[in-house]
C-alpha positions in Angstrom: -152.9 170.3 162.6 -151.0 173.3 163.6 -147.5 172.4 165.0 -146.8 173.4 168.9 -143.3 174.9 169.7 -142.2 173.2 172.6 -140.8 176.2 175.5 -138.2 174.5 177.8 -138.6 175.1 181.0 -137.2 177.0 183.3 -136.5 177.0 186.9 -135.5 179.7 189.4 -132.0 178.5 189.6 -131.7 178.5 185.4 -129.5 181.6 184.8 -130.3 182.8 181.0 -126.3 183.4 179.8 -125.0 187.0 179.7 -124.1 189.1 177.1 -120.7 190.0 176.8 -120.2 193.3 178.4 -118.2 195.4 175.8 -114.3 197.2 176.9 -115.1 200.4 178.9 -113.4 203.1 177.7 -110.5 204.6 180.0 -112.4 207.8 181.7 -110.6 210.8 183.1 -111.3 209.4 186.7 -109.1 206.1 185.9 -106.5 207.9 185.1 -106.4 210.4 188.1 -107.0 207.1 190.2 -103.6 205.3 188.8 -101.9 208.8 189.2 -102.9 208.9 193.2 -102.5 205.5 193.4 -98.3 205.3 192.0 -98.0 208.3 193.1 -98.5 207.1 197.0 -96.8 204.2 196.2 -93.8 205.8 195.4 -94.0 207.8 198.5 -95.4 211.2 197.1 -99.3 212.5 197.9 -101.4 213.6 195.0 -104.0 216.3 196.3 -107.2 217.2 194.7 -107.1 220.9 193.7 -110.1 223.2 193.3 -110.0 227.0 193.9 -113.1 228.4 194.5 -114.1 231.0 192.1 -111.7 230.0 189.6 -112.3 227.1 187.2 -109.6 225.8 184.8 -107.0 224.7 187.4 -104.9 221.4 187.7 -106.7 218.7 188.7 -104.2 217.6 191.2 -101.1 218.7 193.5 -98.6 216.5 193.8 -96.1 216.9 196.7 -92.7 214.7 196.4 -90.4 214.6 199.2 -86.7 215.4 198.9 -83.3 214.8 200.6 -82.6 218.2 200.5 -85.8 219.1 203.2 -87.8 221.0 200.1 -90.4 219.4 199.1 -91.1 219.2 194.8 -94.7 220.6 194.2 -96.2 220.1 191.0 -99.2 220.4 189.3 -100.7 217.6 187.1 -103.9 217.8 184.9 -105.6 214.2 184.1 -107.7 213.7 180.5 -109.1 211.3 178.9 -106.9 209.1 176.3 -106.0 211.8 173.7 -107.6 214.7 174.8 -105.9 217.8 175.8 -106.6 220.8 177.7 -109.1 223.1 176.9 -108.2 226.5 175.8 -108.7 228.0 179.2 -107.0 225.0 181.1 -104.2 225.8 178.8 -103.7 229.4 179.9 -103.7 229.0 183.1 -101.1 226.5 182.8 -99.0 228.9 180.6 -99.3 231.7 183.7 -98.4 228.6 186.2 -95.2 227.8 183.9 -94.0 231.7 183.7 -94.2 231.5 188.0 -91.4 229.1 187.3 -94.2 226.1 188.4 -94.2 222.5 187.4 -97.5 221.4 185.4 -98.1 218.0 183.4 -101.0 216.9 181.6 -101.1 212.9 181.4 -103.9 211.5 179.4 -103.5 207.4 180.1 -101.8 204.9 182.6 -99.4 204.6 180.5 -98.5 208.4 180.7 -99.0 208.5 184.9 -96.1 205.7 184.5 -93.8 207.5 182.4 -94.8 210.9 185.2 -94.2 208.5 188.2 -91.2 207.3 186.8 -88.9 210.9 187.5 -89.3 210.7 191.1 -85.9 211.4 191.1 -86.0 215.5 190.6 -82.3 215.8 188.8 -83.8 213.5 185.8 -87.4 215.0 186.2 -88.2 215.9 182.3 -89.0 220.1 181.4 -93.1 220.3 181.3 
């Protein structure tokens, strides 16, 4: 006699389990998120930044107010954990720097903290 495998039965309400869902890895869009995020929160605005017809710019502006009525403007470029700027993005950061311009590149949450944590201009670190 052949053996029958018993099936159990389900009904609507039996949820099979789930697979664990496995880490996400940090994308370029968390970490301008966090930047725009503790960048409002310690009372500065982080702008997007295009310029039409030219590619390779700063993903953001970011605008910090000062006691002295002049604003600090700086430029920051967001990446992906351990990944820099591409050849072109790194030119035009080079011509932004010889204007006598600000420009970062942060490449994780942990980076946008250490950024955020200069709002103070006099101990803002060289870029």
């Amino acid at each position: 006699m052949k053996q029958v495998k018993q099936v159990k039965q389900m009904s609507l309400f039996d949820v099979p389990p789930k697979k664990p869902r496995k880490a996400r890895k940090l994308r370029e869009a968390d970490v301008e998120k966090h930047l725009v995020s503790e960048v409002a929160r310690m009372g500065g605005v982080a702008e997007k930044f295009t310029s039409p017809g030219r590619r390779d710019v700063p993903d953001r502006i970011v605008i910090w107010p000062s006691s002295l009525g002049i604003p600090l403007v700086e430029f920051v470029e967001c990446k992906r954990p351990g990944e820099g700027p591409t050849p072109a993005q790194a030119r035009d950061h080079a011509r932004r720097r010889a204007m006598g311009l600000s420009v970062y590149v942060v490449d994780s949450i942990e980076a946008v903290d250490r950024y955020v944590s200069f709002t103070d201009t006099s101990t803002r670190p060289t870029p």
